[in-house]
py3Dmol code that shows the C-alpha trace and the ligand (Angstrom):
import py3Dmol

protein = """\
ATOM      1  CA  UNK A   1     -31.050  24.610  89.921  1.00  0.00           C
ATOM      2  CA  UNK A   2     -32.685  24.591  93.588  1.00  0.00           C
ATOM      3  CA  UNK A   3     -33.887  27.568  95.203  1.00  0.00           C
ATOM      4  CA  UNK A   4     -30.922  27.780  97.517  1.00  0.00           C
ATOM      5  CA  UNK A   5     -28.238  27.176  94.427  1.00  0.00           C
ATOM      6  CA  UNK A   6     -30.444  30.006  92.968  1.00  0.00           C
ATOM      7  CA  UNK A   7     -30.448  32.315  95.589  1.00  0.00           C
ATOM      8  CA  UNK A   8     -26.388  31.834  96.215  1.00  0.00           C
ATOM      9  CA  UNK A   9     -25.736  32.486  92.489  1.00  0.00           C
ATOM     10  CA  UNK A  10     -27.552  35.256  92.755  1.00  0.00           C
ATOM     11  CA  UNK A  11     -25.888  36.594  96.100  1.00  0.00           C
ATOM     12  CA  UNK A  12     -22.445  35.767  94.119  1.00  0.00           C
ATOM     13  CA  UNK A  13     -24.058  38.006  90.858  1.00  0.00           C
ATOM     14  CA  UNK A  14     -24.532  40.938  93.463  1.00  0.00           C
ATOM     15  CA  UNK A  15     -21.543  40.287  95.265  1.00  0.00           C
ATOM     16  CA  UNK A  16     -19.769  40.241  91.648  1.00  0.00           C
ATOM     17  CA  UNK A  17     -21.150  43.462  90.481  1.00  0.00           C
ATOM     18  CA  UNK A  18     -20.139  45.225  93.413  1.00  0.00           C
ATOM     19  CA  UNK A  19     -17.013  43.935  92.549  1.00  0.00           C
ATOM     20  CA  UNK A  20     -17.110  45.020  89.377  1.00  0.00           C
ATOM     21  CA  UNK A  21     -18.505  48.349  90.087  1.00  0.00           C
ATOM     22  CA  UNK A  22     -16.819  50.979  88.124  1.00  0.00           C
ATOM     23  CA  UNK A  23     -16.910  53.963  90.085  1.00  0.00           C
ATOM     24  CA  UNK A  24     -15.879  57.539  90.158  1.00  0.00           C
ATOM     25  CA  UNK A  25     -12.863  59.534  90.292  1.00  0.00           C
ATOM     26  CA  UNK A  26     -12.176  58.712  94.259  1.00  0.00           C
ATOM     27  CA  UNK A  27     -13.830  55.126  94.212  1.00  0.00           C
ATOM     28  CA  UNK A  28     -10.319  53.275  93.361  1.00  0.00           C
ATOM     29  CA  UNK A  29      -8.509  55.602  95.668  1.00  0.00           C
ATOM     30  CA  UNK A  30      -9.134  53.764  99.273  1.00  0.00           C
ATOM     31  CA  UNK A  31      -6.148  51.890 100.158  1.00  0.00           C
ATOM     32  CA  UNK A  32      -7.264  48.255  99.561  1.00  0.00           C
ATOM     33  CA  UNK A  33      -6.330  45.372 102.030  1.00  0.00           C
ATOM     34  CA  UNK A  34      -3.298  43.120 101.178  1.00  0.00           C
ATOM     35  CA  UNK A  35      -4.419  40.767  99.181  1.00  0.00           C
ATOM     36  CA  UNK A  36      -2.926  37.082  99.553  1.00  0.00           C
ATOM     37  CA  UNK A  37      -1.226  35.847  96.636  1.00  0.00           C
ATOM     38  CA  UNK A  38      -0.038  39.400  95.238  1.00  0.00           C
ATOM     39  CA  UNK A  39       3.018  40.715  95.560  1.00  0.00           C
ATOM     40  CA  UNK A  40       3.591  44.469  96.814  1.00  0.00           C
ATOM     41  CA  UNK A  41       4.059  47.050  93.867  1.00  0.00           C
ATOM     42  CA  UNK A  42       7.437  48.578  92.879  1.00  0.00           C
ATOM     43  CA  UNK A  43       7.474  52.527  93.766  1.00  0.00           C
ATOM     44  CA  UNK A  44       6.264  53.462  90.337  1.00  0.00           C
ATOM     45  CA  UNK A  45       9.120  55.026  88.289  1.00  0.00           C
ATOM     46  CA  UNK A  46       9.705  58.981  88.974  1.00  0.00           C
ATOM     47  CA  UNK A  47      10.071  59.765  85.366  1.00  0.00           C
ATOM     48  CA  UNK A  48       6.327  60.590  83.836  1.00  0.00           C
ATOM     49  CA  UNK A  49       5.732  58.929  80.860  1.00  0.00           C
ATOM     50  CA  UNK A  50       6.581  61.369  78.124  1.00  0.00           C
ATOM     51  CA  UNK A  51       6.470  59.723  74.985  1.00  0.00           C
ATOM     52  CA  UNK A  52       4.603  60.852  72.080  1.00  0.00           C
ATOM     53  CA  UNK A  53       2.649  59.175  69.449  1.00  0.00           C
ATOM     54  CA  UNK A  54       5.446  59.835  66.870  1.00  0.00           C
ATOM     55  CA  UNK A  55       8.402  57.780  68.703  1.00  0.00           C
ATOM     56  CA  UNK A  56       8.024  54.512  67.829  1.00  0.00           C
ATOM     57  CA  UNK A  57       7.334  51.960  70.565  1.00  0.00           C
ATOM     58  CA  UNK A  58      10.106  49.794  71.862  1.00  0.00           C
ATOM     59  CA  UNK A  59      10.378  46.352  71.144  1.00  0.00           C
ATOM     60  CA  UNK A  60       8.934  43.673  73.061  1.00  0.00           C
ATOM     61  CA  UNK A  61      12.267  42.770  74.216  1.00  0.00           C
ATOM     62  CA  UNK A  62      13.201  46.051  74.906  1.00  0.00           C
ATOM     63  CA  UNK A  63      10.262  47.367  76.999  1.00  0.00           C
ATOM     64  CA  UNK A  64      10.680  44.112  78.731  1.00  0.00           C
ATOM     65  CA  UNK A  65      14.570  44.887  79.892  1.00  0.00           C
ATOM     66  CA  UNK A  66      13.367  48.337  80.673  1.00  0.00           C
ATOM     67  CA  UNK A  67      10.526  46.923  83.394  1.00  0.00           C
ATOM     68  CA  UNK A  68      11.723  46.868  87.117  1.00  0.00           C
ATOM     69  CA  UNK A  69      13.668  43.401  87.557  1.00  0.00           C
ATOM     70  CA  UNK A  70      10.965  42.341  89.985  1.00  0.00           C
ATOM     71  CA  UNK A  71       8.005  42.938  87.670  1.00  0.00           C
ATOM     72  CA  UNK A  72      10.011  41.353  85.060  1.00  0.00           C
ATOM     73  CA  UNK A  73       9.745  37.932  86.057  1.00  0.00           C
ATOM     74  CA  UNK A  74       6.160  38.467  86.593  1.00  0.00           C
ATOM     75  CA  UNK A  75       4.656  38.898  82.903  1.00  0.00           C
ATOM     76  CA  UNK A  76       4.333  35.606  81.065  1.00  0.00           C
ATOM     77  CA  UNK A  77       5.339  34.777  77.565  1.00  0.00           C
ATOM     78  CA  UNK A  78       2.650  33.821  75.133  1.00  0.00           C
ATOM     79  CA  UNK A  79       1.966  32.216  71.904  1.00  0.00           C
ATOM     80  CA  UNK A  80       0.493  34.324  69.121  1.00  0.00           C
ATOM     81  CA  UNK A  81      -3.326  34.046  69.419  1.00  0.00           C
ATOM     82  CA  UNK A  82      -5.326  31.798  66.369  1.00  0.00           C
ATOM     83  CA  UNK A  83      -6.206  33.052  63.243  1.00  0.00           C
ATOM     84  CA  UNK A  84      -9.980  34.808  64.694  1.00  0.00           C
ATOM     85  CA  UNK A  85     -13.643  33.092  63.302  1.00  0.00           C
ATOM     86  CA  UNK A  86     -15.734  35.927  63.515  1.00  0.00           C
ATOM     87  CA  UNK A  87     -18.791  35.686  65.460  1.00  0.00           C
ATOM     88  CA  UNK A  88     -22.425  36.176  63.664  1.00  0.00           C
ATOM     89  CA  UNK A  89     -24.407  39.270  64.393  1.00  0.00           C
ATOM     90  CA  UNK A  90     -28.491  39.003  65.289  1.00  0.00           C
ATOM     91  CA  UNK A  91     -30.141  41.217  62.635  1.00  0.00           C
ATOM     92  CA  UNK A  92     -32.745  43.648  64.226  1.00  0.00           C
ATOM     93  CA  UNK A  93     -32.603  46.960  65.888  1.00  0.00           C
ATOM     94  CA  UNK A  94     -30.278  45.730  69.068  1.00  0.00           C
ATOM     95  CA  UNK A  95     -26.721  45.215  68.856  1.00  0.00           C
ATOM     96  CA  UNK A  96     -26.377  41.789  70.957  1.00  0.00           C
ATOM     97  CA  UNK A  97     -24.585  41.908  74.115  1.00  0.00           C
ATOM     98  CA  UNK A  98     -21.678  39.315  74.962  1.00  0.00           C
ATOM     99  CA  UNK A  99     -20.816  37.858  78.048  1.00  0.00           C
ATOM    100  CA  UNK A 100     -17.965  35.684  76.378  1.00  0.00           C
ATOM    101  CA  UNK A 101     -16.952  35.032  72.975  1.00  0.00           C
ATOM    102  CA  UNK A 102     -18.420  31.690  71.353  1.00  0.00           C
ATOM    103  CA  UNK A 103     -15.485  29.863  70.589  1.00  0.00           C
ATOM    104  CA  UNK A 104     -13.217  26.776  71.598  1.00  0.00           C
ATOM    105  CA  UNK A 105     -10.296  28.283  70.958  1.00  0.00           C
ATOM    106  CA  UNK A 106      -7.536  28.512  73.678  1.00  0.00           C
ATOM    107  CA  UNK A 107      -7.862  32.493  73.560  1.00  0.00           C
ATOM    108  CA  UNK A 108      -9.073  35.243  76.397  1.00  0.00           C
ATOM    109  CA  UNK A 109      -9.834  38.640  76.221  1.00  0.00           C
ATOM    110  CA  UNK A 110      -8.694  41.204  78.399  1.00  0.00           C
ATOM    111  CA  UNK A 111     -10.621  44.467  78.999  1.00  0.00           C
ATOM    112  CA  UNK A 112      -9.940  47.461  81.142  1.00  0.00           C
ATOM    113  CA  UNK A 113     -12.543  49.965  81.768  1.00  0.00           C
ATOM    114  CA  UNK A 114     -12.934  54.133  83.106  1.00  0.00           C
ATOM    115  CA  UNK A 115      -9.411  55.701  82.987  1.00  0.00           C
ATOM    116  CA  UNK A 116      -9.210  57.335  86.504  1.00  0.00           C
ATOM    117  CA  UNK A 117      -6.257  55.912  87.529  1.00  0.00           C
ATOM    118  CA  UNK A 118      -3.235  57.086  85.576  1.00  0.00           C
ATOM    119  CA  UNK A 119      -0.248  54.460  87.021  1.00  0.00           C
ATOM    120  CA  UNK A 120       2.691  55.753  85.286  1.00  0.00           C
ATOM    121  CA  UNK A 121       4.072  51.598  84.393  1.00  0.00           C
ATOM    122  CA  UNK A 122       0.895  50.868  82.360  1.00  0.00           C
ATOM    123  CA  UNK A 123       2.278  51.991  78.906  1.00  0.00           C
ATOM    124  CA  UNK A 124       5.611  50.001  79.720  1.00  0.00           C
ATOM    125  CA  UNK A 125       3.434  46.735  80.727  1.00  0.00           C
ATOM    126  CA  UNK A 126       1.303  47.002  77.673  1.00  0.00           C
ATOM    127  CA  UNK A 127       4.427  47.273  75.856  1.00  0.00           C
ATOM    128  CA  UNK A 128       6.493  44.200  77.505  1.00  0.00           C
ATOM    129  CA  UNK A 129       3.518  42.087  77.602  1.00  0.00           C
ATOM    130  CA  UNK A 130       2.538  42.493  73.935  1.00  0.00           C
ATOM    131  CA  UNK A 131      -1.003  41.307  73.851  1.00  0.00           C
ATOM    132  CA  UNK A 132      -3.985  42.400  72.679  1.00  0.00           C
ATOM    133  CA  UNK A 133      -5.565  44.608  75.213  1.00  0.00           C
ATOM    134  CA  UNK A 134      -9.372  47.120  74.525  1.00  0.00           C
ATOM    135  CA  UNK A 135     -10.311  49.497  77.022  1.00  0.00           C
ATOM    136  CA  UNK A 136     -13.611  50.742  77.455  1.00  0.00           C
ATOM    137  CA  UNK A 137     -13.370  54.051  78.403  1.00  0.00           C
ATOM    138  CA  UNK A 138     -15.321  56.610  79.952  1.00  0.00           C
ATOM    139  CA  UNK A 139     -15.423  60.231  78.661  1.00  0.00           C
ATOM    140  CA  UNK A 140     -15.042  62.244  81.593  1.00  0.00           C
ATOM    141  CA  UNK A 141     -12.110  59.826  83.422  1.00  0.00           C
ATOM    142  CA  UNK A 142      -9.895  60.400  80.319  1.00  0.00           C
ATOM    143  CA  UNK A 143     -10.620  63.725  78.742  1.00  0.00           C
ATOM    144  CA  UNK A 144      -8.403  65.768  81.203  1.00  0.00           C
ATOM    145  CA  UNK A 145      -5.557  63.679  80.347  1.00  0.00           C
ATOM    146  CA  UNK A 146      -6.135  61.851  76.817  1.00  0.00           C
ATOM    147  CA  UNK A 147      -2.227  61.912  76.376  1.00  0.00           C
ATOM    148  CA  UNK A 148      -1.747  59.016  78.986  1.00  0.00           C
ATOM    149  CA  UNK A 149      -4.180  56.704  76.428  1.00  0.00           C
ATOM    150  CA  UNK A 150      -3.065  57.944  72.844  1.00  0.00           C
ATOM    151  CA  UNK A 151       1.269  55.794  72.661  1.00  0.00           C
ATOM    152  CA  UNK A 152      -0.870  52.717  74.227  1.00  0.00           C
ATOM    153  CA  UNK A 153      -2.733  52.300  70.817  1.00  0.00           C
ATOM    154  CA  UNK A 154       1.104  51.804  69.522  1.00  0.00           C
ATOM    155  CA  UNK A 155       1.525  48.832  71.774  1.00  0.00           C
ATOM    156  CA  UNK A 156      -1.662  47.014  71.082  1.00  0.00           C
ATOM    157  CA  UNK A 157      -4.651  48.742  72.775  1.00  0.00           C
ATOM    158  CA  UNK A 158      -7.296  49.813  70.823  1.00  0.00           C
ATOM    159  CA  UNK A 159      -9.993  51.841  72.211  1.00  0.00           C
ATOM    160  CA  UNK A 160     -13.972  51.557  72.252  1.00  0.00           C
ATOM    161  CA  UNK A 161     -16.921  52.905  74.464  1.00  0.00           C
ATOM    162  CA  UNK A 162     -17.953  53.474  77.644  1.00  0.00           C
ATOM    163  CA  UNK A 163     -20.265  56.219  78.122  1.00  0.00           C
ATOM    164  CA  UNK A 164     -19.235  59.822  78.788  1.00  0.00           C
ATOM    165  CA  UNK A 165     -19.945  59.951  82.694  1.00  0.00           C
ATOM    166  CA  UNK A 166     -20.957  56.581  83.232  1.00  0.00           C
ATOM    167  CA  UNK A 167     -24.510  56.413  84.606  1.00  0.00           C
ATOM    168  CA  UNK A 168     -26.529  53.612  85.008  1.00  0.00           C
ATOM    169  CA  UNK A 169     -28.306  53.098  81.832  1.00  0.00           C
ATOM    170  CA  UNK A 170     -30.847  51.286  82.399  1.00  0.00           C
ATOM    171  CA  UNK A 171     -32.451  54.391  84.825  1.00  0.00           C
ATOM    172  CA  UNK A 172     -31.732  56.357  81.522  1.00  0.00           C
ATOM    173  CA  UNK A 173     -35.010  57.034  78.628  1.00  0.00           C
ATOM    174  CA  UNK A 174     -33.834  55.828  75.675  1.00  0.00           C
ATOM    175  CA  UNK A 175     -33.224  59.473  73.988  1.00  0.00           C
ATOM    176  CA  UNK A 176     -30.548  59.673  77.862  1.00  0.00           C
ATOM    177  CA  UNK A 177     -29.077  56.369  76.977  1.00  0.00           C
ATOM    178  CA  UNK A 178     -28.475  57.473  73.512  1.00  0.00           C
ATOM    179  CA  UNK A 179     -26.743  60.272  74.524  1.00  0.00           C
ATOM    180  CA  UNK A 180     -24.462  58.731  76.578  1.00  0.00           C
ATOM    181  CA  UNK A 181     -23.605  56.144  73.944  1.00  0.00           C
ATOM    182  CA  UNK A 182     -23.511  58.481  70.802  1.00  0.00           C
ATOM    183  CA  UNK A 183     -21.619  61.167  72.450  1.00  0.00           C
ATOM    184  CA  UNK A 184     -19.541  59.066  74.261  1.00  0.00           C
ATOM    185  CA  UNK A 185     -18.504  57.528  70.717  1.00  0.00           C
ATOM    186  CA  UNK A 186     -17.829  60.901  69.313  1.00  0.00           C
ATOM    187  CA  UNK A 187     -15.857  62.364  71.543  1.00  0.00           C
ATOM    188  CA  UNK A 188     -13.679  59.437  72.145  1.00  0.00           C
ATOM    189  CA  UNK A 189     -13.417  59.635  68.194  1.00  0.00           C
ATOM    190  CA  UNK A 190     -12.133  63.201  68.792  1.00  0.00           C
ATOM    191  CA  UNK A 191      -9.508  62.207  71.444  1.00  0.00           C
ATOM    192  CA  UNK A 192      -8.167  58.682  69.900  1.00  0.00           C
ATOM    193  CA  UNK A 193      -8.765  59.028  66.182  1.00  0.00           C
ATOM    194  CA  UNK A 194     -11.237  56.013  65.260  1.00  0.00           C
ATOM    195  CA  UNK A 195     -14.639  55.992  66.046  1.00  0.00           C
ATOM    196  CA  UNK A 196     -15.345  53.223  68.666  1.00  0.00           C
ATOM    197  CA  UNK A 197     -17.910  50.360  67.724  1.00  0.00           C
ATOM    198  CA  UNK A 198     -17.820  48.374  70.975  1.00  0.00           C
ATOM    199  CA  UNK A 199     -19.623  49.044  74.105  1.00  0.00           C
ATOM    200  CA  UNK A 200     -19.426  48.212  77.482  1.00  0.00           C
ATOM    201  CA  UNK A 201     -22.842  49.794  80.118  1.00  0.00           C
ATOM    202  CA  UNK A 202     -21.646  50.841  83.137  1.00  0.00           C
ATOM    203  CA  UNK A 203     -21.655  48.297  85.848  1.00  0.00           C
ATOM    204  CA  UNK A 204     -22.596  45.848  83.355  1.00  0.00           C
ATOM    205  CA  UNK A 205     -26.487  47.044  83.938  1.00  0.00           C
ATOM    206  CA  UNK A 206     -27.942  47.212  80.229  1.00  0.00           C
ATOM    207  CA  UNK A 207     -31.683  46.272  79.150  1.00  0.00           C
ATOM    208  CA  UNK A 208     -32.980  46.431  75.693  1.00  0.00           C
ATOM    209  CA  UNK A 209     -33.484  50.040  75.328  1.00  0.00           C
ATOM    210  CA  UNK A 210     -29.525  50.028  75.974  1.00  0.00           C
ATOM    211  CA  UNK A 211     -28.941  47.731  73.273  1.00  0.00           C
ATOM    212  CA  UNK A 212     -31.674  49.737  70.631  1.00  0.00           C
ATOM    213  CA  UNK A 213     -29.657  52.951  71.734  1.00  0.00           C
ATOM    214  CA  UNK A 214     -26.263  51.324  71.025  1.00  0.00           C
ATOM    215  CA  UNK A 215     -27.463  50.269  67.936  1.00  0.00           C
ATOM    216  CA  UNK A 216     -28.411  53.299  66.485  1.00  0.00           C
ATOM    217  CA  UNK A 217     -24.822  54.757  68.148  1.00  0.00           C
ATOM    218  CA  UNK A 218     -23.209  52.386  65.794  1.00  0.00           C
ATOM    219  CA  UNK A 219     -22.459  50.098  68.334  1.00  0.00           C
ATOM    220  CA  UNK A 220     -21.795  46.828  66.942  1.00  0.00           C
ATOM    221  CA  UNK A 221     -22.170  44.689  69.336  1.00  0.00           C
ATOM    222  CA  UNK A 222     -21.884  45.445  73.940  1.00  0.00           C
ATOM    223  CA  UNK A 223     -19.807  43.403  76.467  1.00  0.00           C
ATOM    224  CA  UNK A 224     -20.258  42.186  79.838  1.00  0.00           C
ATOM    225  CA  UNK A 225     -17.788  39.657  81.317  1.00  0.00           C
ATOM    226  CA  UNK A 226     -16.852  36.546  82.802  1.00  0.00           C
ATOM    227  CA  UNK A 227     -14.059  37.608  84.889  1.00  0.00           C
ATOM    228  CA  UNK A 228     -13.341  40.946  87.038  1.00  0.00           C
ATOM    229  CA  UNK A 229     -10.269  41.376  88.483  1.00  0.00           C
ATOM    230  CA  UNK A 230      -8.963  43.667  91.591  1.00  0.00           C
ATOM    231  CA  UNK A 231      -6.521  44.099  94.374  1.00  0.00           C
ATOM    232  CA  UNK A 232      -4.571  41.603  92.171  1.00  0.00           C
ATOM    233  CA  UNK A 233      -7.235  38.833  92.110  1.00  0.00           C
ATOM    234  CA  UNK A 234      -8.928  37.390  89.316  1.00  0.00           C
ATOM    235  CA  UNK A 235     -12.827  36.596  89.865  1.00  0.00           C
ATOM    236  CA  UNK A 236     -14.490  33.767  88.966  1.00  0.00           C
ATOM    237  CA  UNK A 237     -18.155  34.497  88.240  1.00  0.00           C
ATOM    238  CA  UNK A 238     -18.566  30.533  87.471  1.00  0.00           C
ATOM    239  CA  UNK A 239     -17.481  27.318  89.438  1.00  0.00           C
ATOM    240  CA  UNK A 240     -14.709  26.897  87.374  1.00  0.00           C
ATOM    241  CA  UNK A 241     -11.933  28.205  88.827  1.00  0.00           C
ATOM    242  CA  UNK A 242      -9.776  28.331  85.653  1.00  0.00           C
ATOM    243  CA  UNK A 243     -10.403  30.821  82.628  1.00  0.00           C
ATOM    244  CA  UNK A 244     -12.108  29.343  79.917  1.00  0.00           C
ATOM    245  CA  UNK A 245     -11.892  29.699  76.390  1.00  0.00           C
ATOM    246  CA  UNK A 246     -13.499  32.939  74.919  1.00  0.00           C
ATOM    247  CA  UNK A 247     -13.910  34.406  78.512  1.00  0.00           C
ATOM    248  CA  UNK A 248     -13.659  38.147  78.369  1.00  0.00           C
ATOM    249  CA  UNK A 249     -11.840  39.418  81.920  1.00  0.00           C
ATOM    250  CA  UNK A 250     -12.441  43.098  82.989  1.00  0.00           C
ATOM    251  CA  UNK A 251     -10.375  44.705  85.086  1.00  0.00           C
ATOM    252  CA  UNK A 252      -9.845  48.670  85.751  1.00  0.00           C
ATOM    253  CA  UNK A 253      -7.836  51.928  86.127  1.00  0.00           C
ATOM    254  CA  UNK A 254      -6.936  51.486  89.463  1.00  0.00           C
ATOM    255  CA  UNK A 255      -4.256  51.937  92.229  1.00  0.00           C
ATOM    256  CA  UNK A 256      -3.334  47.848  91.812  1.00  0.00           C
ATOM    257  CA  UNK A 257      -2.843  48.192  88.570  1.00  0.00           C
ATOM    258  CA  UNK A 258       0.467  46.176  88.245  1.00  0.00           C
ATOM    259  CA  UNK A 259      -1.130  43.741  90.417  1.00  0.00           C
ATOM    260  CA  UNK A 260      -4.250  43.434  88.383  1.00  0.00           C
ATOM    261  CA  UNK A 261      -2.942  43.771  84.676  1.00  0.00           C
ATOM    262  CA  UNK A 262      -0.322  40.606  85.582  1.00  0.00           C
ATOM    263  CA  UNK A 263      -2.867  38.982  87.378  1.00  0.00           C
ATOM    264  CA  UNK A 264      -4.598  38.604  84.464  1.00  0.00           C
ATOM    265  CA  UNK A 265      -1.904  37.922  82.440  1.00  0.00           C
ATOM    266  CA  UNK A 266      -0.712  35.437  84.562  1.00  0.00           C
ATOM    267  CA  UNK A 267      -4.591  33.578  85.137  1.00  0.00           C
ATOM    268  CA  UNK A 268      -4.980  33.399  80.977  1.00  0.00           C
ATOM    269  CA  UNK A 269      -1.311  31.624  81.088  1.00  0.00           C
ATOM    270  CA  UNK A 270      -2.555  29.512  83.732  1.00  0.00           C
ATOM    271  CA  UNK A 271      -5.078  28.045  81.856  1.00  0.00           C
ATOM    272  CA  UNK A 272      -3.090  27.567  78.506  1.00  0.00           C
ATOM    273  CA  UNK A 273      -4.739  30.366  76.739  1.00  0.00           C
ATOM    274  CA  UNK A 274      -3.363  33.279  74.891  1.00  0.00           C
ATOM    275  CA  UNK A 275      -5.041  36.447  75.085  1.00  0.00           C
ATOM    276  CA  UNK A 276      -7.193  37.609  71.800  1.00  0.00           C
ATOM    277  CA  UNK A 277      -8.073  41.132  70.358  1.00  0.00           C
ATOM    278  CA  UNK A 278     -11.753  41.215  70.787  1.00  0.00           C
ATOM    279  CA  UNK A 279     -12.304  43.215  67.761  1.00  0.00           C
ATOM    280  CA  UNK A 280     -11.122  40.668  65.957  1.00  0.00           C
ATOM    281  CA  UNK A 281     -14.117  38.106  66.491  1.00  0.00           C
ATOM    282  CA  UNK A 282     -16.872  41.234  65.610  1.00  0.00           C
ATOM    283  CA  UNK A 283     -17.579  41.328  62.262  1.00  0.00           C
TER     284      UNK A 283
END
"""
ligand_1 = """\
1
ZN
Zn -16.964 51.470 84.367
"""
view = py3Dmol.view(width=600, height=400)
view.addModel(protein, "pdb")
view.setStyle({"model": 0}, {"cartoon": {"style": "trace"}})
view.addModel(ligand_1, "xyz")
view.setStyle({"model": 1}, {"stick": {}})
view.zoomTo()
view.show()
């Protein structure tokens, strides 16, 4: 790679992480501009989303029908992802961290991180959309309000680890980092029922204390990404404009979230993948 090919990947790296920047309760509040190829947002529905963990979810079909008739059209139809190869785990003291899943399967993972952002149509897209979906989650974006997360684990989310008030870790000692990570794991354990074993650092900024610390957290393995997604745009980190296979996308809680979730939907389609449950590949 030449120096200027260097320097513009690495303009496009800081460009992507602020991007990708998860932020605090009022960072995805600003009004973002119109974005080209997106279509504007119905009026989410008046009716909060009430259900409860013990009505059982709607079919496919069902939640589908129920989704505003110009959303509908929107969320693509796919095939039911491979049978999963697990990856291998280094041994050692650090769980690895994963940009992308090794694997030439046509399958993509999408994950969605924090929690700020509440949009009252998310349960319904999970639901009509049907695909695998893990958020990382952060303690403090969720804990007010846990009972937005808990009837999405009925429609295919599960639920893993982000921190509990998402620092950057890598200005964190390792004893700070741990706990972050540890408590973060617990508490989500308290709010969602299983104890998470994935984690994603805030920002994407790890180093290898971050990696000893998840470790020890019980972290199985942490995630970074190939993909981030917002104002209903997927972005490319690479050349290729076109997801690949094994490509994790992140997106977030935020005010696009219609816009971003079937963005992403609609770029894995695109490329002739199905979307995966990450879990799946982690042995
Ligand atoms: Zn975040």
């Amino acid at each position: 790679m030449t120096t200027s090919r260097l320097s513009r990947a690495v303009a496009t790296g800081v460009l992507l992480t602020i991007l990708a920047g998860c932020g605090g309760p009022t960072a995805g509040t600003t009004s973002p501009p119109s974005a080209g190829a997106s279509q504007p947002v119905a009026p989410p529905s008046t009716a909060p989303i009430t259900e409860s963990v013990t009505t059982p979810p709607p079919t496919e079909a069902a939640a589908l029908a129920a989704l505003p008739a110009k959303l509908r059209s929107r969320v693509p139809r796919f095939a039911p992802p491979p049978a999963p190869a697990k990856v291998t785990l280094p041994k050692g003291d650090k769980a690895p961290n994963f940009t992308r899943i090794p694997t030439t399967e046509k399958i993509a993972f999408i994950t969605i991180d924090d929690g700020w952002e509440k949009n009252p149509l998310a349960l319904q897209l999970f639901q009509a959309a049907n695909v695998p979906v893990t958020l990382f989650l952060e303690v403090d974006a969720v804990k007010s309000d846990p009972g937005y997360f808990i009837p999405m684990q009925a429609a295919g989310v599960t639920i893993q680890n982000h921190t509990i008030s998402h620092p950057t870790m890598t200005r964190l000692s390792y004893e700070g980092q741990k706990r972050q990570i540890c408590g973060g794991a617990d508490r989500l354990a308290k709010l969602f029922g299983p104890r998470p074993t994935l984690f994603r650092p805030p920002g994407g900024a790890f180093n290898g204390t971050t990696l000893r610390a998840a470790k020890a957290c019980g972290m199985k393995a942490s995630f970074t990404w190939t993909q981030t997604t917002d104002h209903g745009i997927v972005f490319f980190q690479g050349p290729t404009r076109v997801v690949q296979p094994g490509d994790i996308i992140l997106m977030h809680f935020r005010p696009r979230f219609v816009d971003d979730f079937l963005a992403v939907l609609n770029a894995i389609d695109k490329a002739g993948l199905t979307p995966a449950r990450l879990e799946d590949y982690i042995p």
